[in-house]
N, CA, C and O atoms as CSV, one atom per row, in Angstrom:
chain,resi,resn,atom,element,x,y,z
A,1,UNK,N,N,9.093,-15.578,-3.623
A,1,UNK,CA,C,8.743,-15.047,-4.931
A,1,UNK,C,C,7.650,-14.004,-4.760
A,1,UNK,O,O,6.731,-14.184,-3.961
A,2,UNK,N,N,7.746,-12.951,-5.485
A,2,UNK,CA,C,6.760,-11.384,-5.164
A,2,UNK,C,C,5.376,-11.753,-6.074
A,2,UNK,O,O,5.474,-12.493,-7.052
A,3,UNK,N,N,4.503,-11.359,-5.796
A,3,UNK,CA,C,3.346,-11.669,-6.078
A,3,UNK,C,C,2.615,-10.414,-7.166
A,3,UNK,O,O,3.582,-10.019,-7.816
A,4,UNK,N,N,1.794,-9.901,-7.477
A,4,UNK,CA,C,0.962,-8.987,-7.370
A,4,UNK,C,C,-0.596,-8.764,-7.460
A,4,UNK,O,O,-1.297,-9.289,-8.325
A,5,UNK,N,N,-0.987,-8.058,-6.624
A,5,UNK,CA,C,-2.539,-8.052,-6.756
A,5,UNK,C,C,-3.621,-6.534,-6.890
A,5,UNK,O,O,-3.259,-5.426,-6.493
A,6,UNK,N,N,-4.282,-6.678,-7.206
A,6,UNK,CA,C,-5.601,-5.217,-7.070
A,6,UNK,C,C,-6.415,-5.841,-6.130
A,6,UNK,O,O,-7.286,-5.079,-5.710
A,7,UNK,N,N,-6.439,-6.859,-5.695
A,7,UNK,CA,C,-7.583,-7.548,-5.011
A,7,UNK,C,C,-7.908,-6.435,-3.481
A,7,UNK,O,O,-6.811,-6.144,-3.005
A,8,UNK,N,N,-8.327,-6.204,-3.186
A,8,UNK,CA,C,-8.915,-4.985,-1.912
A,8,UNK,C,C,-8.688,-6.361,-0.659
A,8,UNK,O,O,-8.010,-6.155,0.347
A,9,UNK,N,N,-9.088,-7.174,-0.816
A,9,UNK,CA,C,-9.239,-8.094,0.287
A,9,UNK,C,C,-8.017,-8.252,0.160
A,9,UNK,O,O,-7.377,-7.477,0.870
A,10,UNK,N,N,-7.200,-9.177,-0.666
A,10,UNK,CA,C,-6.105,-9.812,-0.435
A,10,UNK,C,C,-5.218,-8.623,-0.141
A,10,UNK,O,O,-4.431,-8.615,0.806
A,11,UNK,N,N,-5.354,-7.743,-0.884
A,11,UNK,CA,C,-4.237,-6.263,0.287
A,11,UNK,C,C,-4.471,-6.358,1.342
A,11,UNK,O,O,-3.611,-6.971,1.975
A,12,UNK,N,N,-5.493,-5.934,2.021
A,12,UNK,CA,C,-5.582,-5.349,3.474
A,12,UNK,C,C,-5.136,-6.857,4.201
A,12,UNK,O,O,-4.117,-6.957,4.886
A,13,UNK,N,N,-6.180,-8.137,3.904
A,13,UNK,CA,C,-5.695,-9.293,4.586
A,13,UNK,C,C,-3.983,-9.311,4.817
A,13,UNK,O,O,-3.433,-9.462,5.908
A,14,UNK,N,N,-3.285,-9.112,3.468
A,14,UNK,CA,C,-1.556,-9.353,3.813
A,14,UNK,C,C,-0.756,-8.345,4.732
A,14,UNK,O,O,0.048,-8.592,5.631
A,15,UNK,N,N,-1.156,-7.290,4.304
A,15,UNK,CA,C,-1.152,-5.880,5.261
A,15,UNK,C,C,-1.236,-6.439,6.892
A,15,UNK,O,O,-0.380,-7.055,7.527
A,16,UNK,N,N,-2.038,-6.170,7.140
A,16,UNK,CA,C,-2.889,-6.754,8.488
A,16,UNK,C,C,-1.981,-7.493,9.138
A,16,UNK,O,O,-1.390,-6.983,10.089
A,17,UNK,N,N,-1.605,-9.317,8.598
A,17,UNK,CA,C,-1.008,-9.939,8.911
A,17,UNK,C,C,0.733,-9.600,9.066
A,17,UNK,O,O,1.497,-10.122,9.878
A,18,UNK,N,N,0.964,-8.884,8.343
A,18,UNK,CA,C,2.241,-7.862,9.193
A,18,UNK,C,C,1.794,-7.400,9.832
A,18,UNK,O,O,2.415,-7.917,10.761
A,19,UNK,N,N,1.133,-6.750,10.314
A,19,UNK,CA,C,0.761,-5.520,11.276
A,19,UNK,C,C,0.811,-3.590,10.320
A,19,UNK,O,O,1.171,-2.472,10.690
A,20,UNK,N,N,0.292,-4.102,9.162
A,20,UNK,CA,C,0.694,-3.095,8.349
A,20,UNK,C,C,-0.677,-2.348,8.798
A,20,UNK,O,O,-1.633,-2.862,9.379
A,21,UNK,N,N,-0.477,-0.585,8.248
A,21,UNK,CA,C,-1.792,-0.057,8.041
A,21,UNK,C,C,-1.295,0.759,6.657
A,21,UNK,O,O,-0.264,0.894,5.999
A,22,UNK,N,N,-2.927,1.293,6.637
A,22,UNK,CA,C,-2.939,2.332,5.414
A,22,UNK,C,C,-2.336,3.700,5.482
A,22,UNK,O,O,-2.746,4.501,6.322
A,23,UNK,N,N,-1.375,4.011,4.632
A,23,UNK,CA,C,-0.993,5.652,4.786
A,23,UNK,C,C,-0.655,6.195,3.736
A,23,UNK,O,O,-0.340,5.638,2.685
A,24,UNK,N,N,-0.705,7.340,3.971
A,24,UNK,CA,C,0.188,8.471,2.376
A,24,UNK,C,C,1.165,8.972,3.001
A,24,UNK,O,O,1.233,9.138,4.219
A,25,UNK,N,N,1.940,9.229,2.227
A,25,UNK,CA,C,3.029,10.221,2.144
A,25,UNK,C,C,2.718,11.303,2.546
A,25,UNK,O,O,2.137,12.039,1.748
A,26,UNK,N,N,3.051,11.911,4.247
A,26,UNK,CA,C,2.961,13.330,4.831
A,26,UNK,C,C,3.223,14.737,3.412
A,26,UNK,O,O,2.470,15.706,3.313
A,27,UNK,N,N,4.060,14.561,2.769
A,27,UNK,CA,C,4.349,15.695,2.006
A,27,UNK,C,C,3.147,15.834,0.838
A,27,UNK,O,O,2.803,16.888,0.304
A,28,UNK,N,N,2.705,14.756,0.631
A,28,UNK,CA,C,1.666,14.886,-0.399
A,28,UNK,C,C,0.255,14.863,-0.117
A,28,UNK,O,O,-0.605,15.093,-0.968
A,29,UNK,N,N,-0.002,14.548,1.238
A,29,UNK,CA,C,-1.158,14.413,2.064
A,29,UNK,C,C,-1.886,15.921,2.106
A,29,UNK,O,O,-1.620,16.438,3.191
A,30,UNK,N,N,-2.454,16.518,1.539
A,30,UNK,CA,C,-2.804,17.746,1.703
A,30,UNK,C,C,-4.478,17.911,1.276
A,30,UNK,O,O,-4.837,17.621,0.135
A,31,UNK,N,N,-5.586,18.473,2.448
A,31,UNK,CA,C,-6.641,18.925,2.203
A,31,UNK,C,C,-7.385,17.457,1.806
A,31,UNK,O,O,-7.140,16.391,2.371
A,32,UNK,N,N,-8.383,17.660,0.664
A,32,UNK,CA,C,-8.908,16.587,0.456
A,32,UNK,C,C,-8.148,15.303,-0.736
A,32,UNK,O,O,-8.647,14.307,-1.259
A,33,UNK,N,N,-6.771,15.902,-0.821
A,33,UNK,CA,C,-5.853,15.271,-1.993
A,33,UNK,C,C,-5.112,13.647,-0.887
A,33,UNK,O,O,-4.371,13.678,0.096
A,34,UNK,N,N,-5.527,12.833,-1.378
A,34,UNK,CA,C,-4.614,11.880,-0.228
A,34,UNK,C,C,-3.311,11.913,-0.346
A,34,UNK,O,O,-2.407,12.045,0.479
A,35,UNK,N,N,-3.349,11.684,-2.232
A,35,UNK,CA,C,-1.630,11.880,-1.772
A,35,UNK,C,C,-0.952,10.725,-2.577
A,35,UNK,O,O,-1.444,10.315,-3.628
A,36,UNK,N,N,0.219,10.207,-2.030
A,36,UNK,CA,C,0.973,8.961,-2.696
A,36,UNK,C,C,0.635,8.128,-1.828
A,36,UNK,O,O,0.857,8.542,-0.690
A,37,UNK,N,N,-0.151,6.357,-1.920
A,37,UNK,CA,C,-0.389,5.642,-0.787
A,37,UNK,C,C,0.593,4.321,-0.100
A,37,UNK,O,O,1.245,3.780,-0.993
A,38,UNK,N,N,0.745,3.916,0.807
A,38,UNK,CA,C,1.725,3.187,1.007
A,38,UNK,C,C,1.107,2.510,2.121
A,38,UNK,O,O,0.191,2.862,2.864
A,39,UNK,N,N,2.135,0.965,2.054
A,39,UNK,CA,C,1.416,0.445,3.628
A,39,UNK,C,C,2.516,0.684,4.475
A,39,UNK,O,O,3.637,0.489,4.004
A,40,UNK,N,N,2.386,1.122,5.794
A,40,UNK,CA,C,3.331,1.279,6.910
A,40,UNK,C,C,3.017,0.380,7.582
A,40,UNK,O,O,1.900,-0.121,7.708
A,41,UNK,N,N,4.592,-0.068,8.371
A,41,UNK,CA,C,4.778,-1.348,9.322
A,41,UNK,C,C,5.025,-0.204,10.385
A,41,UNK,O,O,6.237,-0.053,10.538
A,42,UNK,N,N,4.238,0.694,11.209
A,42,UNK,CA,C,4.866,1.066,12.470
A,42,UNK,C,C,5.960,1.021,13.438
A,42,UNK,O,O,6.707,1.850,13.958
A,43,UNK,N,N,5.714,-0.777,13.519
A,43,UNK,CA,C,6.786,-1.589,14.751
A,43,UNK,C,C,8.045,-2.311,13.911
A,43,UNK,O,O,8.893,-2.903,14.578
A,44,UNK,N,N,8.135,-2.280,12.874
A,44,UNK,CA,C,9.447,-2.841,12.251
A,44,UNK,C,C,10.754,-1.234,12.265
A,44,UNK,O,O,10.786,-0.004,12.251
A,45,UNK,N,N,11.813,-2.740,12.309
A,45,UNK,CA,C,12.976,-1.640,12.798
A,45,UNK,C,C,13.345,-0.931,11.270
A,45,UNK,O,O,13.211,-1.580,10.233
A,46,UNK,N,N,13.802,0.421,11.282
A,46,UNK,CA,C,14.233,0.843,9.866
A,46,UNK,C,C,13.180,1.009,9.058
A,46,UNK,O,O,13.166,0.679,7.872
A,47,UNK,N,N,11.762,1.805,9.999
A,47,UNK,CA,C,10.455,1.954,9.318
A,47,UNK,C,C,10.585,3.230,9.270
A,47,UNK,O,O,11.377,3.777,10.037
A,48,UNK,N,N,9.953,3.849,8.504
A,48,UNK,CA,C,10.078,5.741,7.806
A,48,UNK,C,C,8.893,6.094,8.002
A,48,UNK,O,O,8.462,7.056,7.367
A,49,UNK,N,N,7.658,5.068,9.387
A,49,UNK,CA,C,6.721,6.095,9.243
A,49,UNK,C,C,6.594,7.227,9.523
A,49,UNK,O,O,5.437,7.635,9.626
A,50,UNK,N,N,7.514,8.006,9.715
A,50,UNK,CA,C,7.695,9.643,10.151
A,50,UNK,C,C,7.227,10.361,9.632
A,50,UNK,O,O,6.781,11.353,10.208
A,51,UNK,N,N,7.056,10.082,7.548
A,51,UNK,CA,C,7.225,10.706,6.861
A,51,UNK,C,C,5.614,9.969,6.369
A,51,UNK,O,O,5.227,10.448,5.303
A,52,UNK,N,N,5.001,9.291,6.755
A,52,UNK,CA,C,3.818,8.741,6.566
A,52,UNK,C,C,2.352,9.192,7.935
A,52,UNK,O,O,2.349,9.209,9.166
A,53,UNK,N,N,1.506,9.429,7.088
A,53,UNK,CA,C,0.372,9.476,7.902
A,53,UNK,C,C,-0.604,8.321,7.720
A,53,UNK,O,O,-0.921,7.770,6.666
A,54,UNK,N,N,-1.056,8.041,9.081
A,54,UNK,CA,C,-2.397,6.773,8.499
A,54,UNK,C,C,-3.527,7.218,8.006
A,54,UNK,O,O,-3.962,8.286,8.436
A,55,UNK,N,N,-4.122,6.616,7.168
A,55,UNK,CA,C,-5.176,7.129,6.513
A,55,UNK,C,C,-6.183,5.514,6.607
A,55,UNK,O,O,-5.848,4.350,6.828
A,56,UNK,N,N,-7.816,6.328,6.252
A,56,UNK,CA,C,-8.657,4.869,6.578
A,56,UNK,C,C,-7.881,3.663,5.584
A,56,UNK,O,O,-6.733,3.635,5.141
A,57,UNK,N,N,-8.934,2.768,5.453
A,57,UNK,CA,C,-8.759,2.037,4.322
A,57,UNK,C,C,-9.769,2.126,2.956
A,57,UNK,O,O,-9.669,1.549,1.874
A,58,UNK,N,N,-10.605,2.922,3.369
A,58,UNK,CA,C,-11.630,3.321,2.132
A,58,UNK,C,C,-10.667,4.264,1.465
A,58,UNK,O,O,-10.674,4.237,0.235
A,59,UNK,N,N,-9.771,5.165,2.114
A,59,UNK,CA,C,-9.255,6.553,1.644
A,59,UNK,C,C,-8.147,5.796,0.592
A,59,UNK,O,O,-7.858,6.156,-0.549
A,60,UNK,N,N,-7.657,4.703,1.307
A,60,UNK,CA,C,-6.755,4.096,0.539
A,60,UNK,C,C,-6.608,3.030,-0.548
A,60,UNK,O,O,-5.638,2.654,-1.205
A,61,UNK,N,N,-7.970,2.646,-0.517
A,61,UNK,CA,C,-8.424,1.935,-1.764
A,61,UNK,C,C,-9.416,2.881,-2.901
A,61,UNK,O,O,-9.595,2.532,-4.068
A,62,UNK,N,N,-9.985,4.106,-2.293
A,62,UNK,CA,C,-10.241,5.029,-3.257
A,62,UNK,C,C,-9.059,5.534,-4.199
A,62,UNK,O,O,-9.365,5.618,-5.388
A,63,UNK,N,N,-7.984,5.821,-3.912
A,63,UNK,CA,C,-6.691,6.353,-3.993
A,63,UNK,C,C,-6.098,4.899,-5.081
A,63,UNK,O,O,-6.061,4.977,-6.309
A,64,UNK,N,N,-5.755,3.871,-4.420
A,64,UNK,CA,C,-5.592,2.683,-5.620
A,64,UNK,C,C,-6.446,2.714,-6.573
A,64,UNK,O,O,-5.816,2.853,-7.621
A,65,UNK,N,N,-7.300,2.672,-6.722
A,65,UNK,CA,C,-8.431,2.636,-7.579
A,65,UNK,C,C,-8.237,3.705,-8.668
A,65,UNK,O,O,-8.391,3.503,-9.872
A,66,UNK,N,N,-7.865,4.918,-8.071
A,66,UNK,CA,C,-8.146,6.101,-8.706
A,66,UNK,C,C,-6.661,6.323,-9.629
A,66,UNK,O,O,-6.569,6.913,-10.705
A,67,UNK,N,N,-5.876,5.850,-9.075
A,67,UNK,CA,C,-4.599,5.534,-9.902
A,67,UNK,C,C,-4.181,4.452,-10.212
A,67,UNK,O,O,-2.982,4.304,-10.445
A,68,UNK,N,N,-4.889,3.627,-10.277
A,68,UNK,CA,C,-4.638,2.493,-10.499
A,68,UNK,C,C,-3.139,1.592,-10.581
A,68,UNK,O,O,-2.287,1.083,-11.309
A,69,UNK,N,N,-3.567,1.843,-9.292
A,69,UNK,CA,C,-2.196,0.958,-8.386
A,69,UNK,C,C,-2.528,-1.056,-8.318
A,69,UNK,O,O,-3.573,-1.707,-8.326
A,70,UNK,N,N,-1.287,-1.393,-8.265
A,70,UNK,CA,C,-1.130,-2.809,-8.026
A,70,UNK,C,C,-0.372,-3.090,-6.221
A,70,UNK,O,O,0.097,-2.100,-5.658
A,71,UNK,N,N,-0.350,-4.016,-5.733
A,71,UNK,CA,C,0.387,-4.297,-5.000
A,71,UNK,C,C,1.318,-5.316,-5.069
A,71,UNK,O,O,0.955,-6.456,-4.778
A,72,UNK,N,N,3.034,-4.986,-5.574
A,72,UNK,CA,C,3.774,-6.314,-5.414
A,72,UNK,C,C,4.829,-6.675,-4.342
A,72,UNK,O,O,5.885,-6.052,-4.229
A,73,UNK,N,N,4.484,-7.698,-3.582
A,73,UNK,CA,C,4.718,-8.087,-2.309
A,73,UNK,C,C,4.879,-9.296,-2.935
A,73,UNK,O,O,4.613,-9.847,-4.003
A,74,UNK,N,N,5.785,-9.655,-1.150
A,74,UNK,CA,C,6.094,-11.315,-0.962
A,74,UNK,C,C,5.039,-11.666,-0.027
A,74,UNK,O,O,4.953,-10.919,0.948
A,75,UNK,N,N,4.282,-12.554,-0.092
A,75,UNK,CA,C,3.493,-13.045,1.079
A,75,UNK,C,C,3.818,-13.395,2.572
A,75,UNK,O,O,3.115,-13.219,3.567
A,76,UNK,N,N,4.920,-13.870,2.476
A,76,UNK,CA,C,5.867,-14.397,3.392
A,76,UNK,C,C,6.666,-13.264,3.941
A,76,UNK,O,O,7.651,-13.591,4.603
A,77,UNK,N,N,6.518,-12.487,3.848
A,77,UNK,CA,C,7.595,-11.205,4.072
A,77,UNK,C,C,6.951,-9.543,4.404
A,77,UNK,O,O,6.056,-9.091,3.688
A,78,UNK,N,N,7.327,-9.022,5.156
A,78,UNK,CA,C,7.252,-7.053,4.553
A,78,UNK,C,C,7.106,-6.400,3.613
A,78,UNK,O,O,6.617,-5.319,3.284
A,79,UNK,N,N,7.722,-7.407,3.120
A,79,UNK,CA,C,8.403,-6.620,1.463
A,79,UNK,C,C,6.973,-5.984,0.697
A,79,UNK,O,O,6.028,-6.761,0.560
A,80,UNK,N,N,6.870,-4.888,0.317
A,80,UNK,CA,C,5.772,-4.505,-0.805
A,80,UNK,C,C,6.357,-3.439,-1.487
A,80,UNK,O,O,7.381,-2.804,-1.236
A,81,UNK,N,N,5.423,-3.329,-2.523
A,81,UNK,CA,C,5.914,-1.963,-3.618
A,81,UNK,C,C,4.504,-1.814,-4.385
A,81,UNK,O,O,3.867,-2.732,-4.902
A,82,UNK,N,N,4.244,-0.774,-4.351
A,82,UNK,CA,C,3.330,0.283,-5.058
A,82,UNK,C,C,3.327,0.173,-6.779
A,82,UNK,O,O,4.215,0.948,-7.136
A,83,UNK,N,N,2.901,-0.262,-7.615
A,83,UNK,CA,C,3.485,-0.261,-8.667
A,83,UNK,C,C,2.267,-0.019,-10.171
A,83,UNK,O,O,1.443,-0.924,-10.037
A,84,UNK,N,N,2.110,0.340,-10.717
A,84,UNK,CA,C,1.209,0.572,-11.586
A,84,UNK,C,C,1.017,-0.419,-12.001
A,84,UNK,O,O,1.913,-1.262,-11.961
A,85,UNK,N,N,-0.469,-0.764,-12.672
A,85,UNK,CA,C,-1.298,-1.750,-13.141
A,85,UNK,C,C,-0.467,-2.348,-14.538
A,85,UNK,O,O,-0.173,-3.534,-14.683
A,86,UNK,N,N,-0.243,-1.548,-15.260
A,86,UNK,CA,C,0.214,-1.218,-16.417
A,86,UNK,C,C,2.022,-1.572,-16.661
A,86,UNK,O,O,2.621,-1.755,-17.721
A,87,UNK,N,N,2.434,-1.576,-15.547
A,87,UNK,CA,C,3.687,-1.856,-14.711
A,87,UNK,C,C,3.448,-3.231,-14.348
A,87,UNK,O,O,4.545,-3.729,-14.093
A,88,UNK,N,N,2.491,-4.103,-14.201
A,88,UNK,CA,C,2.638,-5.213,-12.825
A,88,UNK,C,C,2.184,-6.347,-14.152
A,88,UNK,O,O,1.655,-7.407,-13.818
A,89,UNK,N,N,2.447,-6.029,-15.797
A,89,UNK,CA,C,2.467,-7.319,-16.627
A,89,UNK,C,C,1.609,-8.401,-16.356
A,89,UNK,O,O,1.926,-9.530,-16.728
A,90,UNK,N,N,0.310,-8.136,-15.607
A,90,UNK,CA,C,-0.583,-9.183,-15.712
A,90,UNK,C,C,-0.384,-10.290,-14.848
A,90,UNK,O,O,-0.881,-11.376,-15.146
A,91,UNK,N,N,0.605,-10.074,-13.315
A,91,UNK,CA,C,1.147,-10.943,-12.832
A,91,UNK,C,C,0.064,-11.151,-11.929
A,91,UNK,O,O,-0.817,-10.296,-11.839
A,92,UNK,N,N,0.030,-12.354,-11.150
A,92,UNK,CA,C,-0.840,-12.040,-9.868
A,92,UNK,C,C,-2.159,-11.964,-10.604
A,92,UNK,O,O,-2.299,-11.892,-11.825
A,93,UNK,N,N,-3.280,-11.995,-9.508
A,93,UNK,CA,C,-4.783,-11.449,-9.698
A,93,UNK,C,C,-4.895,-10.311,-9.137
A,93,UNK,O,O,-5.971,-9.713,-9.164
């Protein structure tokens, strides 16, 4: 069952534990603009980080913050999605 959170800790902690990092979207990554943010799995098969750059994790919780992004993921799984606050119905903390 997918979860969702804003929590800064509980992102990076679930992240992590895949082996995820912080990135934007290469096409939108420009100058001091980060961009669209996403977590990349590097080492999973059928991963698109090609099209992703890593970025810190300050860059990428400035960026959530600033658009106020949610994260809905399975705990148990890869699985995540980017999804607006406003979008994520109060689910999750």
């Amino acid at each position: 069952m997918a979860e969702t959170t804003t929590d800064h800790q509980t992102v990076r902690e679930w992240a992590e534990r895949h082996q995820g990092k912080p990135a934007a979207v290469r096409s939108t990554h420009k100058g001091g603009d980060v961009g669209i943010v996403r977590i990349m799995f590097p080492d999973a098969p059928n991963s698109e980080h090609d099209a992703l750059v890593e970025i810190s994790w300050d860059e990428f919780f400035d960026e959530f913050e600033k658009k106020q992004l949610a994260l809905l993921y399975e705990p148990d799984s890869m699985f995540s999605k980017m999804v607006s606050r406003e979008n994520a119905g109060g689910r999750g903390h």
